[in-house]
N, C-alpha and C positions, 0 to 999 in steps of 0.2 A: 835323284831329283824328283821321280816320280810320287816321293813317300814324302818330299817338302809341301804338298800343295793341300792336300788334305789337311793336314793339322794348321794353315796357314791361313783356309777358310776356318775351319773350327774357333782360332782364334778372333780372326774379324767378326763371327756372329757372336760370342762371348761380349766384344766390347762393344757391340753396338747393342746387345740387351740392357751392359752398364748404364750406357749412356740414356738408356731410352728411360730405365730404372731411375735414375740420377733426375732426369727432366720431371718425372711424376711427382717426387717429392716434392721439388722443389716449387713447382707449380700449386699443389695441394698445397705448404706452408703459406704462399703467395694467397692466395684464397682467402686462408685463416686470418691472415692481417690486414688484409683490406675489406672483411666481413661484409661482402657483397650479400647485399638484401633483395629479394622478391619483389619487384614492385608489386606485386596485388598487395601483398603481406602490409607495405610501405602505404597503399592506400585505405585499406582498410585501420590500420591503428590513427590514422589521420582525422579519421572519418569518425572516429570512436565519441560517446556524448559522451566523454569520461575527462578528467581533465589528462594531458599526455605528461605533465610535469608529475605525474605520481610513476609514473613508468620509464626506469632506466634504461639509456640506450647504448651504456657500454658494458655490460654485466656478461662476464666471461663465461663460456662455451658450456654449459651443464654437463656433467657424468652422465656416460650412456649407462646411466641405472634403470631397473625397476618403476616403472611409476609409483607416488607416494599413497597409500591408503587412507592417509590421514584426510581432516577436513580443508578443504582451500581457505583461507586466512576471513575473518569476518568480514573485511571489508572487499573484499571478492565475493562471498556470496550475499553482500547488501545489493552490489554492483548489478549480481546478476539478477537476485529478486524484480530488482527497480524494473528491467524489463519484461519479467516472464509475469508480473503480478501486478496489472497496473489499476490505482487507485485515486481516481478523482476526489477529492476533499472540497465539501461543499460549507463554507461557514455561515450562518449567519449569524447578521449587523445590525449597527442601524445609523442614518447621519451620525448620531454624535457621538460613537463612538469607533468613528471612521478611523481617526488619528491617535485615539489614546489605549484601542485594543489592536481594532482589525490588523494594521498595519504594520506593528510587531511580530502577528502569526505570521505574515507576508516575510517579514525579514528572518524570522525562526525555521521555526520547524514544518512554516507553509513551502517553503524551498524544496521538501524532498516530497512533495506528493509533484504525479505523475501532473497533474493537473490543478490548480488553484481557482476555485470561484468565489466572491466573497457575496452574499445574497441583500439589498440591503432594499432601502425605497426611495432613496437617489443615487444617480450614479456621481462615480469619482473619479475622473483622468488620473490619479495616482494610485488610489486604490484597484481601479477596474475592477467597480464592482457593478452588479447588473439589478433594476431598479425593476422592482415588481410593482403594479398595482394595488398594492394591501394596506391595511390600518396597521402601523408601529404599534408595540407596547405588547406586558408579556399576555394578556386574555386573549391578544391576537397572532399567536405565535401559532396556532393551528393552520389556518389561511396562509400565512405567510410560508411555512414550511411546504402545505401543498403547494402553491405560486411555484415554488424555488424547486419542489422533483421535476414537476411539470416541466421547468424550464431545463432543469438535464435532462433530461430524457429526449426529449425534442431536440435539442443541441449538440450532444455528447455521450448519447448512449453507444456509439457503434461502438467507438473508441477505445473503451474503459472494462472491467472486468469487476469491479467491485467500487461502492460508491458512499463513503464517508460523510456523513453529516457533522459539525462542530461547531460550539458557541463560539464567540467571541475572546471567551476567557478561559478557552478549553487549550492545553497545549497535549498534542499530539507526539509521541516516538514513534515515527515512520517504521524504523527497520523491525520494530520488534511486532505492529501492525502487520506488515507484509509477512515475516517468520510465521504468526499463528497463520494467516490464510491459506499459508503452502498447505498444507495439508486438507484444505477442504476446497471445492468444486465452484465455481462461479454461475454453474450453468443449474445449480439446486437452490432451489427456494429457500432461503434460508439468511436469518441478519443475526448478528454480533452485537453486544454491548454490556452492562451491568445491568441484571434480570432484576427488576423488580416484580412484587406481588399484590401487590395491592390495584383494584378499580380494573384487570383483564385477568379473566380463570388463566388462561393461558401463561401468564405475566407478559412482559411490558421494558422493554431496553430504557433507559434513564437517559433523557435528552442530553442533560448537563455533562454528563459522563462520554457523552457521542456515541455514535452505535454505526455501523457499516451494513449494507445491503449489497446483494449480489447481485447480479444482472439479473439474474432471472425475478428474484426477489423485488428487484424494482416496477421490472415490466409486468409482471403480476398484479404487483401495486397499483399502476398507473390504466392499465388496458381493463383489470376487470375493477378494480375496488374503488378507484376515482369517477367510472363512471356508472357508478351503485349508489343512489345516497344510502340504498340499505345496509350497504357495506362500510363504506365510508361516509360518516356524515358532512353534508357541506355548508354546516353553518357556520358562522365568523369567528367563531369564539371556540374553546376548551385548551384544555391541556396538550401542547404538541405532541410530547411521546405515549400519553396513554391512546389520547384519539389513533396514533398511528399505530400502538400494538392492535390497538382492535381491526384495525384494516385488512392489517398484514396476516391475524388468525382467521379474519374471514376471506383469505384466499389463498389458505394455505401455506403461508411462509411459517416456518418454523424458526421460533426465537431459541438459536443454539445455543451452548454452555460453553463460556471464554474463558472460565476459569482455570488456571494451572493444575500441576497433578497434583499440590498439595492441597488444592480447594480454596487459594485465595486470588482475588478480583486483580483482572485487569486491566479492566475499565471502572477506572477513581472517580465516583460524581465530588471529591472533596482535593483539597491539593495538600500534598504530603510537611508540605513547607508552611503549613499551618495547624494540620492534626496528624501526628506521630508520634508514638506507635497507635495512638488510642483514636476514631473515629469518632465526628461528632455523632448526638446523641439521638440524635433523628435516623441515623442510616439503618444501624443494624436491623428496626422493627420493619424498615420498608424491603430487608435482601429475599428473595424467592429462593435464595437457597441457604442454610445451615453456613456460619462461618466455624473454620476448624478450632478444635481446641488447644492443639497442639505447637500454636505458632502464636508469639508475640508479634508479627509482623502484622500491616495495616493491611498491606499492597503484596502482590508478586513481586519478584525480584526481575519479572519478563511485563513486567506494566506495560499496556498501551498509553491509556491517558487519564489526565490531570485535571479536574476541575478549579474554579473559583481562583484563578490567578490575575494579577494584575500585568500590567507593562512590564514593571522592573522584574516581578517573578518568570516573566518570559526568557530573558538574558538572565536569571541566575539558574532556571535550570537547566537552558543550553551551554552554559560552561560546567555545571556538574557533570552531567552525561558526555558533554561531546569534546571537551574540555580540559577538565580535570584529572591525570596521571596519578599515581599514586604509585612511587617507585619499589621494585620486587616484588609487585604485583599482578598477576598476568589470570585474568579471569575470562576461564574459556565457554562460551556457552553452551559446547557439542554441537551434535547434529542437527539438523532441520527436521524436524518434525513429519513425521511417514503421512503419505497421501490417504486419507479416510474413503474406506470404501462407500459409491452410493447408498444413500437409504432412501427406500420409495414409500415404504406401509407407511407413513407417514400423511402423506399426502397422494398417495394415486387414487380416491378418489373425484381428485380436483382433475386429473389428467385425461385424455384420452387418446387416441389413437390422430383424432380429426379437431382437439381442441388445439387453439392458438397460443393457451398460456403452456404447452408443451413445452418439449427441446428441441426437437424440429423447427419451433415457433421464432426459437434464435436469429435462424438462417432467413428467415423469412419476415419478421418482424417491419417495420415501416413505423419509424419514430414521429412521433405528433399527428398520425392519421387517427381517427374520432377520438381525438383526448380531448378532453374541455380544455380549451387552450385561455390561462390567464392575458390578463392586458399587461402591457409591460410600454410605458410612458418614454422610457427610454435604455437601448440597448447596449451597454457597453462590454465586451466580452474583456475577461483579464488577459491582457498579454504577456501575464506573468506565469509561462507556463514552463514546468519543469520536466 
């Protein structure tokens, strides 16, 4: 009797490990099928400025593999871009062509800036656009243009990291915008666009074309050279983009090189959907740099933008680009482009230790304090903000 009891507890602690074994799985499968979620995890995807119908919510359990080396899918790093590189787009207008330009960039490809302003000299409840004080017409597109930094800057500088000027008839690709800027610094004096040569030693971004300024590049702009007339002149009249290279080389700002590794533009002052492969005959004498020999192509295949387009060319080239499938075809653009290390021999003698156009000056800056502050008749910010 004495030898029954031992092996009789040995037995009971055997089946109650079974059992306790038995409960774990089955609890674990239990889990698995009713995929109880996180609520932070549940609030945060909710939360998301993304749309949530792009994102599946019953997509089965992932292999506990290796993470992938590859790139995250295009429209993931668009996604992320949008937030890590934000880009105000400032157009200008004018009345009459509130409705038969502006307002299509608003329904295009004004959608994927960070920010939409449209600049005009009245305002418009539909358009939201913001009504400077200035003479219309193109001798007065100087004045007008200062009017319209003055007014971002004073409004919208905190916010923003880089600062897009565009016609009216200019169409803009955001994401391939945002791709080239990864790689350079917002806090260096420095703007984007198609260089021309002619009328500044330095050359001169092409208004038509659009050209992008950095933060710092603005504030420079606005704090030392608008209120210089020796640097900026403030009379009513010249040429928007050369008066503004000359500004920007008298304080520094460095007009960089947007062209691809093959050496062709992309920033288009002409639109592809009227000159292809061949450019009208005016551009090539005005480019600041050598076009390659080597390529029948007009444009980069990483183009920014588009000039001389009308309404309808607006919707025909958001259905090319954003639109248009072409089956067995899968064109990958690689990687994001590696971050550029600072360059200072450029401009440090603009800099100094106690100067405010520094990067220190960032942190400290105070938007619309002594800047000649334009009149502006009436105020309407766009509430068309992206």
């Amino acid at each position: 009797m004495m030898g029954v009891r031992p092996n009789r507890k040995r037995l009971e602690l055997m089946l109650m490990l079974l059992i306790g074994l038995a409960w774990g799985l089955l609890l674990s499968e239990l889990m698995k099928r009713t995929r109880w979620q996180n609520p932070a995890d549940r609030l945060k995807e909710e939360s998301s400025p993304f749309p949530s119908s792009q994102r599946s919510r019953n997509l089965p359990t992932p292999p506990t593999t290796a993470p992938s080396t590859t790139n995250p899918p295009p429209d993931i790093q668009a996604a992320r871009l949008f937030n890590e590189t934000r880009v105000l787009c400032m157009v200008l207008t004018s009345p009459k062509t509130h409705h038969t330009r502006a307002i299509h960039i608003k329904r295009t490809w004004g959608r994927r800036c960070n920010k939409l302003i449209f600049m005009s000299t009245k305002a418009d409840k539909e358009l939201g656009s913001v009504a400077l004080n200035v003479r219309e017409g193109y001798s007065n597109l100087w004045p007008k243009t200062r009017a319209a930094l003055q007014y971002v800057y004073k409004h919208h500088f905190q916010k923003y990291d880089w600062f897009l000027k565009a016609d009216d008839d200019t169409y803009v690709i955001m994401e391939n915008l945002r791709a080239f800027l990864h790689a350079h610094n917002f806090r260096e004096p420095v703007y984007f666009g198609n260089k021309f040569r002619q009328h500044v030693k330095e050359g001169y971004m092409s208004g038509g074309a659009g050209y992008v300024m950095s933060k710092m590049a603005l504030h420079r702009l606005v704090k030392l050279g608008f209120s210089n007339s020796s640097i900026c002149t403030n009379r009513n009249y010249g040429y928007e983009d050369v008066e503004l290279g000359r500004c920007l080389a008298g304080v520094g700002v460095v007009g960089g090189d947007s062209r691809d590794e093959h050496g062709l533009s992309r920033f288009i002052p002409f639109s592809p959907l009227h000159w292809y492969p061949q450019p009208p005959d005016w551009y090539q004498p005005l480019l600041y740099y050598t076009s390659p020999d080597n390529s029948s192509d007009c444009c980069s295949s990483t183009a920014i933008s588009f000039h001389y387009n009308n309404a309808q060319e607006f919707y025909v080239l958001e259905y090319i680009i954003y639109k248009l499938r072409i089956f067995g075809i899968n064109r990958e653009l690689g990687p994001l482009p590696k971050k550029k290390a600072s360059s200072r021999t450029t401009w440090n003698h603009f800099q100094t230790t106690n100067d405010e156009t520094g990067h220190n000056a960032l942190i400290k800056m105070v938007p619309g304090k002594n800047v000649t502050k334009p009149n502006y008749r009436t105020k309407t910010t766009s509430k068309f903000k992206k």
